[in-house]
C-alpha positions in Angstrom: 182.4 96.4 -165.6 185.4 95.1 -163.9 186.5 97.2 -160.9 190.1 96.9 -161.6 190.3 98.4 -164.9 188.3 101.0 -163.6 190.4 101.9 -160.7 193.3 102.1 -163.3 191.4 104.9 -165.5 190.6 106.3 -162.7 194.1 106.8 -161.1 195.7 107.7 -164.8 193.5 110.9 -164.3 190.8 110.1 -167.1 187.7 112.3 -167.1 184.4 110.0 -167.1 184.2 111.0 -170.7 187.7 110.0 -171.7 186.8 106.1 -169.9 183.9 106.1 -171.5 185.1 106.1 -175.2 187.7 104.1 -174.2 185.7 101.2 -172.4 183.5 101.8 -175.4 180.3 102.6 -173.2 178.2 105.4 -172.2 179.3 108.2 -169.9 176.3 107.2 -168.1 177.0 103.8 -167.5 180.9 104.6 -166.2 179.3 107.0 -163.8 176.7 104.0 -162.3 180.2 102.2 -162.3 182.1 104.7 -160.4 179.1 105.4 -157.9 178.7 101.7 -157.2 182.5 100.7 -156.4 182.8 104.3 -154.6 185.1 105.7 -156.8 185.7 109.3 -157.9 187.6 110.8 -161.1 190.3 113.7 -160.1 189.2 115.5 -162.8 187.2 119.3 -162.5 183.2 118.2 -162.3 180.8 120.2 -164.8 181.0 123.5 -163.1 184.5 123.3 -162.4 184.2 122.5 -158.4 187.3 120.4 -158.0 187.0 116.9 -156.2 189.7 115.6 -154.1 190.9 113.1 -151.8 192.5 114.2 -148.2 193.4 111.4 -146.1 191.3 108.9 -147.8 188.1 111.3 -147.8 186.7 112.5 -150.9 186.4 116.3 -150.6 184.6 118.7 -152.6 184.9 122.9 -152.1 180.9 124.5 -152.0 181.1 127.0 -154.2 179.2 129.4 -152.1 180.5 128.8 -148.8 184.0 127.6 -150.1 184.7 125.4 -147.4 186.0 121.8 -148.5 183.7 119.1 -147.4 183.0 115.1 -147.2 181.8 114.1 -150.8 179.2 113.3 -151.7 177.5 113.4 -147.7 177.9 117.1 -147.5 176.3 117.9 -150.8 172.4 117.1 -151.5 171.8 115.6 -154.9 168.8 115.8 -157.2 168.4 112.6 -159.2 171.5 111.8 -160.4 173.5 115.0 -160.0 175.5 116.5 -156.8 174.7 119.7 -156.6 177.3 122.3 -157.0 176.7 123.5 -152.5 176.9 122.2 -150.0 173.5 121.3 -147.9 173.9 123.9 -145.2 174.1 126.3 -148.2 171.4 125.3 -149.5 169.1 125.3 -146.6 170.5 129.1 -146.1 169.6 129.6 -149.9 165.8 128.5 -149.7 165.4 130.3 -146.3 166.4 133.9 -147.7 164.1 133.0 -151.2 161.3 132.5 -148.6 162.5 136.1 -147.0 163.0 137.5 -150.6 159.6 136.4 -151.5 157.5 137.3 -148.0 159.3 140.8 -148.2 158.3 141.2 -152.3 154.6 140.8 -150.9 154.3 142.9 -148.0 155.7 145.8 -150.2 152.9 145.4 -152.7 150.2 145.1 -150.1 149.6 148.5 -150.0 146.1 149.2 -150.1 142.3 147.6 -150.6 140.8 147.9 -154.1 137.4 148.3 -152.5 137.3 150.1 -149.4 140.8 151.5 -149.4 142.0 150.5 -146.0 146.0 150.5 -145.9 146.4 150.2 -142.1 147.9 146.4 -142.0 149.6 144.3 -144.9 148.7 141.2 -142.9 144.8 141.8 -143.1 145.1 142.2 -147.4 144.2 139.4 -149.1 144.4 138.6 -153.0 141.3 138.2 -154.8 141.4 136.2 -158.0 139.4 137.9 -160.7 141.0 135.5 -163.6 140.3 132.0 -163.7 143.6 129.7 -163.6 144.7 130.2 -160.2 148.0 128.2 -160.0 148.1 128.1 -156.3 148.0 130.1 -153.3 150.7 133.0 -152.9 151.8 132.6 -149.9 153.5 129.6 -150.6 155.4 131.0 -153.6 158.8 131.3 -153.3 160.2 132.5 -156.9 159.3 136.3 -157.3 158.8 135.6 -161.1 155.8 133.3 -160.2 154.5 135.7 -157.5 154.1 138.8 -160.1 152.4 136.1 -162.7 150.1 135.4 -160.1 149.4 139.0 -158.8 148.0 140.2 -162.1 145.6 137.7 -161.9 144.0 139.0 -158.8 142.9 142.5 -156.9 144.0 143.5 -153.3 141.8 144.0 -150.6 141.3 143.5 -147.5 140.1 140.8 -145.4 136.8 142.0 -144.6 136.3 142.6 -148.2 137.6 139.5 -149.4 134.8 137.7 -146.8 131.5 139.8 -148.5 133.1 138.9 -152.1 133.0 135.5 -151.4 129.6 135.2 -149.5 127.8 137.8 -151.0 124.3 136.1 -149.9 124.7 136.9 -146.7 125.1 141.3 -147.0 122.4 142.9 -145.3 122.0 145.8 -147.3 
């Protein structure tokens, strides 16, 4: 695609959409287009986060942090999309899902199944009961997942946990 032409849409204000039909080519293939020659259309992205130029920078506002920023360094993409924050958002967002989540299982740590020692959420462990363990809890970080996962198992404690596992080696 010719870089002139492209530069023209672009500056008239046309949407990738709008270039697209008229180029007679796929939305796709005018973004791979714009992306390669470094170009950006003034027109509102998919979720309405507005992308400018200031003083030859493109510039894109997070839309949690709402500060305007270098685009598209600032902003972490998955694949082919820019995500809609900024990185530092980001990073702040998975740092409280891990608090969200760590907090979600110390609350219902309350109490072993067996014995019915409650002194020390750290010392519980879950014990699977159901087959299909999807992986380990403590590394879950959507809440949603966690309480699947949780009905799956029993709590108790870690001593507990030890003499389900190696029950050869009780005394008594």
């Amino acid at each position: 695609m010719d870089k002139k032409i492209l530069e023209k849409l672009v500056n008239e204000g046309k949407s990738t959409w709008q270039i697209a039909t008229e180029c007679n080519r796929s939305q796709t293939n005018i973004r791979r287009w714009l992306k390669k020659y470094g170009l950006v259309t003034k027109n509102k992205s998919r979720f309405g986060h507005r992308i400018e130029t200031i003083n030859g920078k493109h510039v894109k506002r997070c839309g949690r942090c709402f500060n305007l920023l270098e685009y598209p360094d600032e902003f972490a993409s998955s694949g082919k999309q820019t995500r809609t924050i900024c990185k530092q958002c980001g990073r702040d967002k998975f740092k409280e899902s891990i608090a969200q989540a760590q907090k979600y299982v110390r609350e219902i740590k309350t109490k072993c199944s067996i014995c019915g020692y409650d002194r020390n959420p750290s010392a519980m462990d879950f014990h699977h009961i159901v087959d299909g363990k999807e992986t380990r809890i403590s590394v879950m970080r959507n809440i949603l997942q966690i309480k699947e996962e949780v009905k799956k198992c029993i709590l108790v404690c870690a001593n507990c946990h030890r003499e389900i596992h190696n029950e050869d080696y009780n005394r008594y």
